[in-house]
C-alpha positions in Angstrom: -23.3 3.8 -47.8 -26.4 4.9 -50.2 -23.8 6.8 -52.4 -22.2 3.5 -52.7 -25.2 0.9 -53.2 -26.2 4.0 -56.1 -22.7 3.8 -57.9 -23.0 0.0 -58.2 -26.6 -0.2 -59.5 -25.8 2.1 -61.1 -23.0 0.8 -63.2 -25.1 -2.3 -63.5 -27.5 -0.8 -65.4 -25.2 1.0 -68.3 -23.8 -2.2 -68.7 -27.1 -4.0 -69.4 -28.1 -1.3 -71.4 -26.8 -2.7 -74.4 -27.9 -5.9 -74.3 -31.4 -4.7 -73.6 -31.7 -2.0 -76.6 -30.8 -5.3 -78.8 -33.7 -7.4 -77.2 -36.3 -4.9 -77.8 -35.2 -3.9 -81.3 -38.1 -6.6 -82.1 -40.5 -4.7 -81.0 -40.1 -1.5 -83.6 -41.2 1.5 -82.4 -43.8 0.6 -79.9 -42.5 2.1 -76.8 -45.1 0.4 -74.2 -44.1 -2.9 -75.4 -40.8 -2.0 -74.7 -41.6 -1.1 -71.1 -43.5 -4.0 -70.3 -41.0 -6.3 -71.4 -38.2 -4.4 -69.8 -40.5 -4.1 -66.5 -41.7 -7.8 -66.5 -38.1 -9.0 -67.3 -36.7 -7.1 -64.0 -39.3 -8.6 -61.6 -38.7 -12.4 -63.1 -35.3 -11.4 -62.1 -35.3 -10.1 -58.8 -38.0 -12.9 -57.7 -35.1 -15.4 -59.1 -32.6 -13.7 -56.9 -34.3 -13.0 -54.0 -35.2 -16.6 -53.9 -32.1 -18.2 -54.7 -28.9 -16.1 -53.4 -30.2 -16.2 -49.9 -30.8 -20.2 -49.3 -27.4 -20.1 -51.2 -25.4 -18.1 -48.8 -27.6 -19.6 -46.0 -26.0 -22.7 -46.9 -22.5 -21.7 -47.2 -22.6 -19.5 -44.2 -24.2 -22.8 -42.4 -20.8 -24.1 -42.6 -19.1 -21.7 -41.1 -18.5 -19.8 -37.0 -20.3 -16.5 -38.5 -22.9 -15.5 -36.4 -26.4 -15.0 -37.2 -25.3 -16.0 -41.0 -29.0 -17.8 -41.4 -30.9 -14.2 -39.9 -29.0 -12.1 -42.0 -29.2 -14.1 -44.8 -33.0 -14.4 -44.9 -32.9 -10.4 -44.1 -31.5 -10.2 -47.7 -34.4 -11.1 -49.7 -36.6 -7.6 -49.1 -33.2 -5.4 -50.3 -32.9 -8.1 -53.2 -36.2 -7.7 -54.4 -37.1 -4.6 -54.6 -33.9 -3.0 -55.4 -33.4 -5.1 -58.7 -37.3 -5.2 -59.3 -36.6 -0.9 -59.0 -33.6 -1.5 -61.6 -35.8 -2.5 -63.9 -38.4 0.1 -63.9 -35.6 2.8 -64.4 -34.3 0.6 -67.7 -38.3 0.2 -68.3 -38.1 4.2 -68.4 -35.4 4.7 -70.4 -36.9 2.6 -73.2 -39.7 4.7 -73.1 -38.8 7.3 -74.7 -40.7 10.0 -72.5 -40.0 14.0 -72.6 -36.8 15.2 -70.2 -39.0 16.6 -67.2 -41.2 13.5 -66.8 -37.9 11.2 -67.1 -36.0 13.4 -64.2 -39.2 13.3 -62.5 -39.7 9.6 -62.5 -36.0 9.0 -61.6 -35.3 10.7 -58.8 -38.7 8.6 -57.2 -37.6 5.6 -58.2 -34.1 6.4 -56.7 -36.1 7.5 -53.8 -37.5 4.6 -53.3 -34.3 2.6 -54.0 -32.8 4.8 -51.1 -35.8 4.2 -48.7 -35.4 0.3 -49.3 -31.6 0.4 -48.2 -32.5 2.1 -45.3 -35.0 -0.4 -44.3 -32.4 -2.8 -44.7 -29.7 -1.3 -42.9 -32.1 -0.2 -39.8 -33.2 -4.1 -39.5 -29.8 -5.1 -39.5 -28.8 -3.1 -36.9 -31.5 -4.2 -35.0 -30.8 -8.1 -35.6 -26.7 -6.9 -34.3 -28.2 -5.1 -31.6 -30.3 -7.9 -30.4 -27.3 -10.5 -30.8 -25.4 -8.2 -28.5 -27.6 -7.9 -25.7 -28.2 -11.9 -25.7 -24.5 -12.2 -25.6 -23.9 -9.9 -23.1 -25.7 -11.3 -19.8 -27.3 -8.1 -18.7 -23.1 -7.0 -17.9 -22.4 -4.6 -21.3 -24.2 -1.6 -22.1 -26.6 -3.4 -24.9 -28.5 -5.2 -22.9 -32.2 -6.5 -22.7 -33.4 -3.9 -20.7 -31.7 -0.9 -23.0 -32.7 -2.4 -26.2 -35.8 0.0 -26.9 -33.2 2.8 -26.9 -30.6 2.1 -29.1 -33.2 0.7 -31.3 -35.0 4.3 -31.7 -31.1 6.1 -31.5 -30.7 3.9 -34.8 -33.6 4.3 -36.4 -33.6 8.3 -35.7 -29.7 8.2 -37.5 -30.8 6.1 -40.7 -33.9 7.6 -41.0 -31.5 11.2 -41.2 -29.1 9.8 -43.4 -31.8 8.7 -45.7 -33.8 11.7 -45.6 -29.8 13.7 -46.5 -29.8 11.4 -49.4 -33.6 12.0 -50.9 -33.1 15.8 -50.9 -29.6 15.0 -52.6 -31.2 13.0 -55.1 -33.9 16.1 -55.7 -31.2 18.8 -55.9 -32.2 20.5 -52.5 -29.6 22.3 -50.6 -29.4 20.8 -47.0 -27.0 23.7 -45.8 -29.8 26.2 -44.1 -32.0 23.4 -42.9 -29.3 21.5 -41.4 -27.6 24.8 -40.0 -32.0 25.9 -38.8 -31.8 22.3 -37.0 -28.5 22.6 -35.1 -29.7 25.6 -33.9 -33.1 24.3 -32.8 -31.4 21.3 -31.6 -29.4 23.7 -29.4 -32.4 25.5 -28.1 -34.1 22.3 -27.7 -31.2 21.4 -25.5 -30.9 23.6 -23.2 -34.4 23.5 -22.4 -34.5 20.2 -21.4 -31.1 19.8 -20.1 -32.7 18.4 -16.7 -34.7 15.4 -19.0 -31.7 15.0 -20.5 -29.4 14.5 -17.4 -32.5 12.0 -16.4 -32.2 9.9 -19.7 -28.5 9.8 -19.6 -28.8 8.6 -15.3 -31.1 6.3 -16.5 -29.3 4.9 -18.9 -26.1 4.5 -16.5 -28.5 3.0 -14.0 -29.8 0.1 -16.5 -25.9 -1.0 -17.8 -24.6 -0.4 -14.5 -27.1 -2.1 -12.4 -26.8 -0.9 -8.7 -30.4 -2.1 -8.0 -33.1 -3.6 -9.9 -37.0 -4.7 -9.9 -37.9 -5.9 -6.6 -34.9 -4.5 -4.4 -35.5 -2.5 -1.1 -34.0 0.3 -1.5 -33.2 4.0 0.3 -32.6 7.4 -1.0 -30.5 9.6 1.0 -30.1 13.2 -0.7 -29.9 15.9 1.8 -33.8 16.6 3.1 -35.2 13.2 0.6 -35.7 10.1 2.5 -37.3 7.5 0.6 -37.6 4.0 1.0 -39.7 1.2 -0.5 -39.5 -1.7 -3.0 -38.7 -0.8 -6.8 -41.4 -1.5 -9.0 -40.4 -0.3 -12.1 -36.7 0.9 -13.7 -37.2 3.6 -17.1 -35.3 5.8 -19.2 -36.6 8.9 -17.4 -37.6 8.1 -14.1 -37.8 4.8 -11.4 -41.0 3.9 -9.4 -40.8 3.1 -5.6 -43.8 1.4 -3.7 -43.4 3.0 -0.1 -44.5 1.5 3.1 -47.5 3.5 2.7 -48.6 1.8 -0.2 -48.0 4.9 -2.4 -45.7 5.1 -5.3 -43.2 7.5 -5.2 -41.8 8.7 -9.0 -38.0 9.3 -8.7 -36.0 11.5 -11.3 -33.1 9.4 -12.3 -30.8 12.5 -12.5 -31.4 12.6 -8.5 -30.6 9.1 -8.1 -27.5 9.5 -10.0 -26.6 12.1 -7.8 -27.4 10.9 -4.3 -26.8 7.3 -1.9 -28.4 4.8 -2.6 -28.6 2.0 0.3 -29.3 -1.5 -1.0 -30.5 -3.2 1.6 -31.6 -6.3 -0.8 -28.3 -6.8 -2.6 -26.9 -9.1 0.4 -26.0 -12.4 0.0 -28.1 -13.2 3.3 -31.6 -12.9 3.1 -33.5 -11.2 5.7 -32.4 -7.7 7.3 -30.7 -6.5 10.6 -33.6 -4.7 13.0 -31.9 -2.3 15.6 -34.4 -0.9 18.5 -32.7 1.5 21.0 -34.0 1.4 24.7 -33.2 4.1 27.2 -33.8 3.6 30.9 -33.2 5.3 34.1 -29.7 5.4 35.4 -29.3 3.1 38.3 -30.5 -0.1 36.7 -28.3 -2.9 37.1 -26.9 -3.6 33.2 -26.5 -7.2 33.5 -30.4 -7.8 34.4 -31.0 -5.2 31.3 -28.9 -7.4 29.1 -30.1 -10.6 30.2 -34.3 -9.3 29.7 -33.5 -8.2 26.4 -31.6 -10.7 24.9 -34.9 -13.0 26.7 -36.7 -10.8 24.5 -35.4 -11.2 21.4 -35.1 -14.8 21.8 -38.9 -15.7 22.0 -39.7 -12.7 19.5 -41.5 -14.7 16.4 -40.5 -12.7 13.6 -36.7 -12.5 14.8 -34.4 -15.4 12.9 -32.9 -17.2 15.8 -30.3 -19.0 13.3 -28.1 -15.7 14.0 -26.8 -14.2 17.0 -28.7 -11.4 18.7 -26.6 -8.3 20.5 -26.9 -5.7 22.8 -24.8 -2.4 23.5 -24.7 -0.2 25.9 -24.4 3.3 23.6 -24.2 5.5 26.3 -25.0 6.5 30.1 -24.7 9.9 32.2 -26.6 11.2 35.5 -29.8 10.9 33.6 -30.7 8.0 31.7 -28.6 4.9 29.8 -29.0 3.8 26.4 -28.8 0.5 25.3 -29.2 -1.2 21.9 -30.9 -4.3 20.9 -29.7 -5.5 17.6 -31.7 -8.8 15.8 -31.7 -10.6 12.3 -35.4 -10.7 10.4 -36.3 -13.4 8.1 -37.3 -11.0 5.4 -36.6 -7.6 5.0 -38.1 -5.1 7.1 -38.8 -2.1 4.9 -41.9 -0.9 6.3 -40.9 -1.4 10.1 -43.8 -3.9 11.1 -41.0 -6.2 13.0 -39.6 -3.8 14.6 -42.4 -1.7 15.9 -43.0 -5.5 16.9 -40.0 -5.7 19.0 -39.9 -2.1 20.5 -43.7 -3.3 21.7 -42.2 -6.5 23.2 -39.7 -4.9 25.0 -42.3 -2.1 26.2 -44.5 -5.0 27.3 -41.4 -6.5 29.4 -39.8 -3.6 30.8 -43.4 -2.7 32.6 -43.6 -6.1 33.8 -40.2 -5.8 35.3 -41.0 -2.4 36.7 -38.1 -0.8 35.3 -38.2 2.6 35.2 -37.8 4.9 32.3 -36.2 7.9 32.0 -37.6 11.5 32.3 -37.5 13.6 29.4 -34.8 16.4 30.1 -35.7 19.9 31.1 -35.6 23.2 29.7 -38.6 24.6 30.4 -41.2 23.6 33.1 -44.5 24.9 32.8 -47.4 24.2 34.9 -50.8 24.6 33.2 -53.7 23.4 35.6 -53.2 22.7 39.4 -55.9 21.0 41.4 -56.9 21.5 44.8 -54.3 19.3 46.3 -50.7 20.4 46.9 -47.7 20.3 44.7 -44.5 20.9 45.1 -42.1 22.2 42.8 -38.2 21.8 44.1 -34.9 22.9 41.5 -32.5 21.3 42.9 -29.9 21.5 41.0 -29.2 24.5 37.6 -27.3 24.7 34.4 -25.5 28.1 33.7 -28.2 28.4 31.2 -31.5 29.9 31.6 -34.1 27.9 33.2 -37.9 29.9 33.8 -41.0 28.0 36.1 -43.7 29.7 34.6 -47.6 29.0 36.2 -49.9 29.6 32.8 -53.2 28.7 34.2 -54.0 28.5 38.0 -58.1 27.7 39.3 -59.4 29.5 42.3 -58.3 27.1 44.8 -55.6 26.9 47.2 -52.6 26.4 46.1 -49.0 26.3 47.4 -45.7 26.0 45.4 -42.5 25.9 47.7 -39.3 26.9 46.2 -36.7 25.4 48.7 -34.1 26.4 46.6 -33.9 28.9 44.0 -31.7 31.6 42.2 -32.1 35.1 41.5 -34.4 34.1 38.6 -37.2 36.7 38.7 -34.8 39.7 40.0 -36.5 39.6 43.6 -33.5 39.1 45.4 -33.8 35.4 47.5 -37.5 34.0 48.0 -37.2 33.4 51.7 -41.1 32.0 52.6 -44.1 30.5 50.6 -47.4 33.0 49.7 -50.6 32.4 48.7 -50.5 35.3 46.3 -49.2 34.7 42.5 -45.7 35.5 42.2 -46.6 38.5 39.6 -48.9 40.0 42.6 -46.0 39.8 45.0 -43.2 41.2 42.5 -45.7 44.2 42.2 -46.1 44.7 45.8 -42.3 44.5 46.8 -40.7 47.7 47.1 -37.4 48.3 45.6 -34.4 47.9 47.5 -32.8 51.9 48.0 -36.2 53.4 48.1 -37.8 56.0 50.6 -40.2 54.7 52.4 
């Protein structure tokens, strides 16, 4: 493109050339009269056109379906300007008669300059296309609002390297072992940051693809990361969660890119489903458990009573049964305040109905401080797995543990009466069976 904007002005100025050596044949040999005029003649002229041509393609444009015809119109005045006003000084050189070097010299800065100004030009009008796109697009193609900032600096960064190829061109330097030292930098470069990268290019797919934005509840499920919180902020690089602790949580995007997501704002319903699982002793009749908690839910405040409430059963054995009370919030629960609400409420109920919870199940029992009184410890009933009673701490005191029914679990054969002595004490003082006495 600056090859091509050269060629034309160019061609423009050999064929003025004529006309000009016969204007300033009045002035004789006086070379700096010849420059002024020649210099003052090319900025009368590119004030007249950069005043003029754009209002009159403004105008004719105004008439038509081109977009942004006015924009780019008025964008034409800077390019107008200077590039004829730059025109001029080279003709204003030429007329002046000065020594080979000097005139190369002065040339190629001018051009330089002339090159610089049609990169201005061009980046601008990328930018005005760019910003037409994403106001076009409703936030649904990839040029949008949000990812404006970088394809601006992606276009700037490529006409900024096609215009620095083009000043070295117009100097005579050969680009081959910089731009070969570059690719190879830019492929160390790479590497090394192949992980900000990946983030940069998540990001990117996150902001055109939009699976959550600013404001949105959100949950990260990748292997061992749970996170959940409110989205405060979507980048390039990275996305900012505000967790129910109050603490903001920075998130590659590569790792969101790569993981689940849950939404839990993107629902055309507003509010949230809280679920709070109960588990009582077996025996308890499940109709009165059904009817208490669905009387709990329906006087909990923060609960929306204009949807229905449920509860399951999940599951029952010898042991315990596990139910499952299922409610609608009016907001969005993230940080769990209505339902540690409603498992408190249903706490609260359950002791006032003296229903009993379940024990915790055994695998090991261990009994670390016995008081005077007695206690009794009775297995009843044993697993095919192993199962130890172990007595860690015992006071001076009497004390009785009765076994009524117990395996071989100590290798002492069958415990047939209760002892005062520690069960270590008697293992030591029973004899073997088979031995001489």
């Amino acid at each position: 493109m600056l090859e091509k904007v050269s060629e034309v002005f160019n061609s423009i100025q050999n064929s003025v050339w004529p006309y000009l050596e016969k204007a300033w044949g009045v002035f004789g040999d006086y070379a700096y009269l010849k420059v002024a005029f020649v210099a003052t003649l090319g900025y009368l002229v590119a004030r007249l056109f950069a005043k003029y041509i754009p209002n009159f393609l403004s105008r004719i444009l105004s008439n038509t379906r081109i977009p942004l015809s006015k924009d780019i119109a008025d964008l034409l005045r800077f390019p107008l300007f200077n590039l004829i006003f730059l025109s001029g000084l080279l003709l204003a050189l030429k007329a002046s008669g000065m020594n080979s070097a000097v005139m190369v010299a002065m040339t190629s800065i001018l051009t330089s300059l002339m090159i610089v100004v049609v990169g201005v030009f061009a980046y601008k009008l990328i930018k005005i296309l760019f910003i037409h796109s994403a106001k076009n697009n409703n936030d649904k193609g990839v040029i949008q609002v949000k990812t404006l900032p970088l394809f601006n600096n992606a276009a700037f960064v490529f006409v900024l390297i096609g215009a620095t190829h083009q000043i070295f061109a117009v100097w005579n330097v050969d680009m081959t072992a910089l731009l070969a030292s570059a690719g190879i930098a830019g492929m160390a470069v790479g590497m090394a940051a192949q992980g900000t990268i990946a983030d940069i290019i998540a990001g990117i797919l996150i902001l055109t693809d939009e699976p959550f934005a600013v404001g949105d509840v959100i949950q990260l499920d990748s292997g061992d990361a749970q996170i959940k919180g409110v989205v405060t902020r979507i980048g390039i690089r990275s996305t900012r969660i505000l967790n129910e602790l109050n603490v903001e949580v920075v998130i590659p995007n590569g790792l969101l890119g790569n993981s689940r997501v849950l939404n839990e704002s993107s629902s055309i319903e507003k509010g949230g489903v809280v679920v709070v699982n109960i588990t009582i002793a077996s025996g308890v009749d499940a109709d009165r458990m059904r009817t208490l908690l669905m009387d709990v839910a329906n006087q909990f405040p923060d609960a929306d009573h204009t949807k229905e409430k449920e509860v399951h059963m999940l599951d029952f054995d010898w042991r315990c049964v596990r139910f499952e009370l299922v409610v609608w919030s009016a907001e969005s629960d993230w940080e769990g305040h209505v339902a540690a609400g409603l498992r408190e409420a249903v706490y609260k109920r359950l002791c006032h109905e003296k229903i009993p919870f379940s024990l915790p199940e055994i695998g090991e029992m261990a009994i670390t401080e016995m008081a005077n009184s007695r206690q009794e410890v009775a297995i009843t009933q044993m697993a095919d797995s192993r199962q130890e009673v172990r007595i860690t701490e015992t006071p001076e005191s009497t004390s009785h543990v009765y076994i009524k029914e117990a395996p071989n679990l100590f290798g002492l054969g069958p415990i047939k009466q209760h002892s005062d002595k520690p069960l270590s004490q008697r293992a030591t003082e029973r004899k073997p069976e088979g031995s001489v006495k």
